[in-house]
N, C-alpha and C positions, 0 to 999 in steps of 0.2 A: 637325388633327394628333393623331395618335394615343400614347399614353406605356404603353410595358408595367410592370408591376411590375421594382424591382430587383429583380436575379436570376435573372428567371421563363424568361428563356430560359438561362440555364448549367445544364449535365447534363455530371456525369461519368460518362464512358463505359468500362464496364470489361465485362470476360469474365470472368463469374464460374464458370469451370469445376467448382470443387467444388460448386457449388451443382447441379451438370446433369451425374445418373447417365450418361445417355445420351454424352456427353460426353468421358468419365472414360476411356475407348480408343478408338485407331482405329481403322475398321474395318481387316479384316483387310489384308494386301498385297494389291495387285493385283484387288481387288474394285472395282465400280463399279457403280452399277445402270444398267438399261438405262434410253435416255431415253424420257421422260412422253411420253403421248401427247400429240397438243394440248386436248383437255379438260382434262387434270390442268394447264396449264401457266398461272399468270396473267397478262395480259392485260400486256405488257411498259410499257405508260407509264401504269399504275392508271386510277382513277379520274379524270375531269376536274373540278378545284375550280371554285367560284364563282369569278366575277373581280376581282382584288383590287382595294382601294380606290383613292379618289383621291390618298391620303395627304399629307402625309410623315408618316412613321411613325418615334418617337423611341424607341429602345431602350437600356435599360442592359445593359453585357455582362460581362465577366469583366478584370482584370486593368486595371479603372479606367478604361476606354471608352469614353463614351456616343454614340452613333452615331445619325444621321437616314439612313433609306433614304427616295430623292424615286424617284417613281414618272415617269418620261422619255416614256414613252409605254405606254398600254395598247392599242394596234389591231396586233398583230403578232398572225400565225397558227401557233401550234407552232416559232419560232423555233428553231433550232440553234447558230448560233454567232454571233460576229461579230467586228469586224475596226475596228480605228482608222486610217485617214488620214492623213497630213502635215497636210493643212488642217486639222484636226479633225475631220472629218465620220464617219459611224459608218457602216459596213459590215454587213448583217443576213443572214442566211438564215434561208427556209423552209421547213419540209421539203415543203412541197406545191410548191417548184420554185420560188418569186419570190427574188427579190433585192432588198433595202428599201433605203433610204440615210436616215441621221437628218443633215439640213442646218442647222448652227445650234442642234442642240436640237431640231430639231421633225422629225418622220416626215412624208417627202413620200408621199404617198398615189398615186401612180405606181408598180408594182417597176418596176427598174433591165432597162433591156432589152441583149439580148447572153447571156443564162443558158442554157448548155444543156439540153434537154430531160431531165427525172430523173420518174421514176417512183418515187411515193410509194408506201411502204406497212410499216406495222408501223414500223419504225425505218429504213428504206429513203427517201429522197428528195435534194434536195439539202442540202448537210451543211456540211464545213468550208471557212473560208479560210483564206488565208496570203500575206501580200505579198511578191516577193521582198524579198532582202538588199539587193538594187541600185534597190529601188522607183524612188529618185527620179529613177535615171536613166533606166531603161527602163519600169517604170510597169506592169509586170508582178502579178498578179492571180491564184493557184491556189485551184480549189476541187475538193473533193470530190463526188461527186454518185451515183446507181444509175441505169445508162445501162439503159433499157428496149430489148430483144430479140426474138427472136421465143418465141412460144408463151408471153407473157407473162414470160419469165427478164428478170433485170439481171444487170449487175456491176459492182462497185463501180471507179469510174472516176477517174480525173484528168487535170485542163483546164487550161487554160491560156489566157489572153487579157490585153489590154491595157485598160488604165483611161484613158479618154478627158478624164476630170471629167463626164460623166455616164451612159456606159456602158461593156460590153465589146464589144470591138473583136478581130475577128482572135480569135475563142475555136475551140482547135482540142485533142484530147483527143491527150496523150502518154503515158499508159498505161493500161491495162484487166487489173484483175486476172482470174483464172483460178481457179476454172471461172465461167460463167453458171448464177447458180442460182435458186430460186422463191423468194429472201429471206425466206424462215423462219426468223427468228432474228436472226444476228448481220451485219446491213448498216451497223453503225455506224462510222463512219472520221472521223477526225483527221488533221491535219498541221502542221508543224512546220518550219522548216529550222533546223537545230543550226551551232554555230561551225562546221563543217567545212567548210560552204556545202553541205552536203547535204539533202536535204527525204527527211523523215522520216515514212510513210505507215500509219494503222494500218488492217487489217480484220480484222472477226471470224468467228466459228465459225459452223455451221450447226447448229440444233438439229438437223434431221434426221440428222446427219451430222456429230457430236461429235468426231471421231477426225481430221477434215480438219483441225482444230489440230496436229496430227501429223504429219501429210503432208504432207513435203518438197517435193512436187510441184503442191504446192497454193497458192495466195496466200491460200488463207483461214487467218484464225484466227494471223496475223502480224505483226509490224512491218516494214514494208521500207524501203530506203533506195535511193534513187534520185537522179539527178544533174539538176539544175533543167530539162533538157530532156525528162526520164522518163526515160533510158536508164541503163543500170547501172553502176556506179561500180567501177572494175575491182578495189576492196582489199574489196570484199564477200566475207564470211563464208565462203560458199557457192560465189562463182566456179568453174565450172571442174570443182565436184565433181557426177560422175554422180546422178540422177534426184533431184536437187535446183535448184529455181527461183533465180535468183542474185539476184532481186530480194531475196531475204530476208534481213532482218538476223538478227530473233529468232525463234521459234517457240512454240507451244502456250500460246496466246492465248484468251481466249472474246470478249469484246465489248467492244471499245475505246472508251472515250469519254471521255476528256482526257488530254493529251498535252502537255508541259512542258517547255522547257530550262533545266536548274539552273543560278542567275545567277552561281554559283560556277564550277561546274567542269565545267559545258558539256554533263554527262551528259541522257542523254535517261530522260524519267520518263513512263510510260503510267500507268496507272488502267482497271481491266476490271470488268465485272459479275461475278459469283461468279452460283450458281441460287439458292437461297434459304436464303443467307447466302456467306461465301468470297468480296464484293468486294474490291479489293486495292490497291495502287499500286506499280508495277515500277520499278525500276532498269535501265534495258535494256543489256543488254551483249551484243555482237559475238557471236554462234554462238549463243547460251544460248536453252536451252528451259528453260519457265515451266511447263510439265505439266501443261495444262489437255487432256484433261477428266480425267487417271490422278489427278493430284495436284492435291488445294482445299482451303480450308478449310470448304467450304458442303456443304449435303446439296440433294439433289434433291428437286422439287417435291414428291412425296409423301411426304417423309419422313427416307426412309436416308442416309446419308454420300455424298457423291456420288465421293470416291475416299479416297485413304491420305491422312495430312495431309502429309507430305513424304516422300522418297525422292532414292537417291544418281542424280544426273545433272542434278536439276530445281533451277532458282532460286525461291529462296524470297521468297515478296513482303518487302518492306518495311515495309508498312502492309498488317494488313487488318479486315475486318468481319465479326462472326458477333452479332446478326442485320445483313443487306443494307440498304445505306440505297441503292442504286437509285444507285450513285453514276454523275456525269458531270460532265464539266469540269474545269478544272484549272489553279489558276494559280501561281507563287509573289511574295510581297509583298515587294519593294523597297525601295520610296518612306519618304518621311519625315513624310506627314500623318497615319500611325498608327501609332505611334515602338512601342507595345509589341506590334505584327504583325510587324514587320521580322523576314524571316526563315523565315515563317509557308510553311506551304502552305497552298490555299484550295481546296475540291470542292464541286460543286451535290452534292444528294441528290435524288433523287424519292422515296423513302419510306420508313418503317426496317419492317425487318421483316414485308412487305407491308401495311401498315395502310395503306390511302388520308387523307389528308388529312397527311401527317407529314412530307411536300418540307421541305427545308430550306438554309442553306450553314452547311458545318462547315469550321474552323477546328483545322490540327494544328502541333504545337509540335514541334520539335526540338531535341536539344542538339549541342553543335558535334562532334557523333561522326555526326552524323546518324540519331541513333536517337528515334524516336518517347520524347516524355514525358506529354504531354498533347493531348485533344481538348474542341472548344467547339463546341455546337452552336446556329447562332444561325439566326433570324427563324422561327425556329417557329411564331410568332400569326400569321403569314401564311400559314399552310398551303398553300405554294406550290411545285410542281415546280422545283427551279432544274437547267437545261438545261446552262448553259454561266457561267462567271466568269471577267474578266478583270481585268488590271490597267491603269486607262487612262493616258496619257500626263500625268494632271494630277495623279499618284499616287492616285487615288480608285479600286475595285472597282465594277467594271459586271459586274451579273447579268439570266440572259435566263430569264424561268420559260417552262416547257415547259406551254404551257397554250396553247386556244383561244379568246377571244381572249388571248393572252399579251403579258407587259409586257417593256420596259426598266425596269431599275433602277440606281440607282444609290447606292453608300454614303460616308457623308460624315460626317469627327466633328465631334460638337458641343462647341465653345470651351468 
């Protein structure tokens, strides 16, 4: 067992703008640089860390805490997300295309067979789940994935199949966004179904091709909402209106990677990468453009402001980051076994500021306005990509680090 100093991981996280000339104006309207070539652009999941301990590892934290993270399993490859069970059993993906199951606690060393074929690459493979609302009657099963094409193109897709108790059955794809492209960039997708009984789909931007956040006509760089069968749910935004895709809820998106229903009031919450700095966490709402790539709060790989900091038409993030902590994941805390999180939003980080080895999960505070008061940034002496966080059924937070070989973890306080 491992014990950090008290303290040693709480950092308060502020933007200290007076202190940064550069800073002190935005750049002008309507300016934006052109995007980095792929040389200028760093390598989107850093550095790969060592692999972490056998642990359990005892941390003190902020607000009177003390937490054990037990390490569930370390043989998971680049993990993405995962998914809880009725039995308890745990749901895994990986982005190189397997499907894992933790049985009891323990990772059956089988993937789960029935997975559609997904072509890895960059941030491209298979991705997310989500069980239906009706799981337990129809036993229903969605995932994300980048359906492989010709001439090496994907697009980012959604499946659909039945949960046997120990495969998919009947897996058949009910929609494929638009266009097929060389996933450069933003193939990162999340889902969700919200109170509506709507499942809620994110994809991202194309670096080559920043501006398809933009276009109407495009599924990339979006949130969309679609009806448990993939078809389109006839009170969408967009229905009906000329050389706009009706699939789409929101717009002007860059790289989505966690996605959240507020346990309150049912809204839907994304989280996007920013370039370097300008990650965010949205409020999604009906029509609204997010003004990615005109309006951010990050500057671009080499340097300059990547657009204005805001402007009349675009939503303003929520939450955001200047330096980028590589955010993904995205859960909010519930439960009653950590009475002073109640409340809490919860985000992996892969790394602040591009520095390799600075993965973390941060921890934000709101007040009942839902306005940001405080952030905690916790397991830092683990120097670990975390991919994905959730909240499990036993109110305890399971984290997937984005690592090869990458773990399950899980957090738990100590009495």
């Amino acid at each position: 067992m491992t014990r950090a100093r008290p303290g040693s991981i709480v950092l308060v996280f502020a933007l200290a703008w007076a202190a940064l000339p550069s800073a002190q104006q935005p750049p002008a309207s309507g300016t934006r640089p052109a995007t980095p070539p792929p040389s200028a652009r760093p390598q989107p999941l850093g550095v790969p860390r060592p692999p972490i301990g056998e642990g359990p590892f005892v941390f003190e934290t902020a607000e009177h805490q003390t937490i054990r993270v037990v390490v569930m399993t370390r043989s998971l490859a680049n993990p993405w997300s995962l998914v809880f069970l009725p039995d308890g059993n745990i749901l895994i993906t990986e982005r190189a295309g397997r499907l894992r199951i933790m049985r009891h606690g323990v990772l059956d060393p089988q993937p789960v067979a029935g997975v559609p074929q997904a072509k890895a690459i960059r941030l491209a493979g298979l991705l997310d789940l989500a069980l239906h609302p009706r799981f337990a009657d129809n036993h229903l099963i969605y995932v994300t994935y980048s359906k492989p094409g010709d001439n090496g193109l994907i697009a980012t897709t959604l499946a659909r199949g039945t949960w046997n108790g120990t495969a998919l059955t009947d897996v058949r794809d009910i929609f494929i966004a638009e266009p097929w492209w060389d996933g450069n960039g933003g193939a990162a997708s999340r889902i969700a179904f919200g109170r509506d009984g709507m499942l809620y789909m994110t994809t991202g931007a194309s670096l080559s091709n920043t501006m398809q956040a933009q276009d109407p006509s495009h599924h990339k760089g979006k949130v969309l909402r679609l009806r448990d069968d993939g078809t389109v749910p006839p009170d969408n935004p967009f229905v009906g209106r000329p050389g706009y895709k009706p699939e789409i809820y929101s717009l002007g998106h860059r790289n989505q990677l966690g996605l959240a229903i507020h346990p309150d009031t049912g809204a839907v919450w994304a989280n996007e990468n920013g370039p370097n700095g300008g990650d965010e966490i949205n409020v999604i709402r009906a029509g609204a453009n997010y003004g990615w790539p005109l309006v951010s709060f990050g500057r671009a790989y080499e340097g300059p402001w990547q657009g204005v900091f805001s402007k009349e038409g675009f939503e303003p993030p929520l939450v955001y980051w200047v330096p980028a902590i590589g955010i993904s994941g995205m859960t909010f805390y519930t439960a009653d076994r950590f009475p002073a999180w109640k409340g809490n939003v919860f985000v992996g980080a892969m790394r602040v500021g591009e520095i390799p080895g600075t993965g973390h999960l941060q921890r934000i505070v709101f007040n009942d306005k839902g306005e940001e008061i405080r952030r905690e940034m916790l397991l830092t002496e683990l120097h670990q990509r975390i991919r994905d966080v959730r909240q499990g059924p036993d109110g305890l937070l399971y984290l997937l680090t984005e690592e090869n070989p990458g773990a399950l973890l899980r957090i738990e306080p100590v009495q």
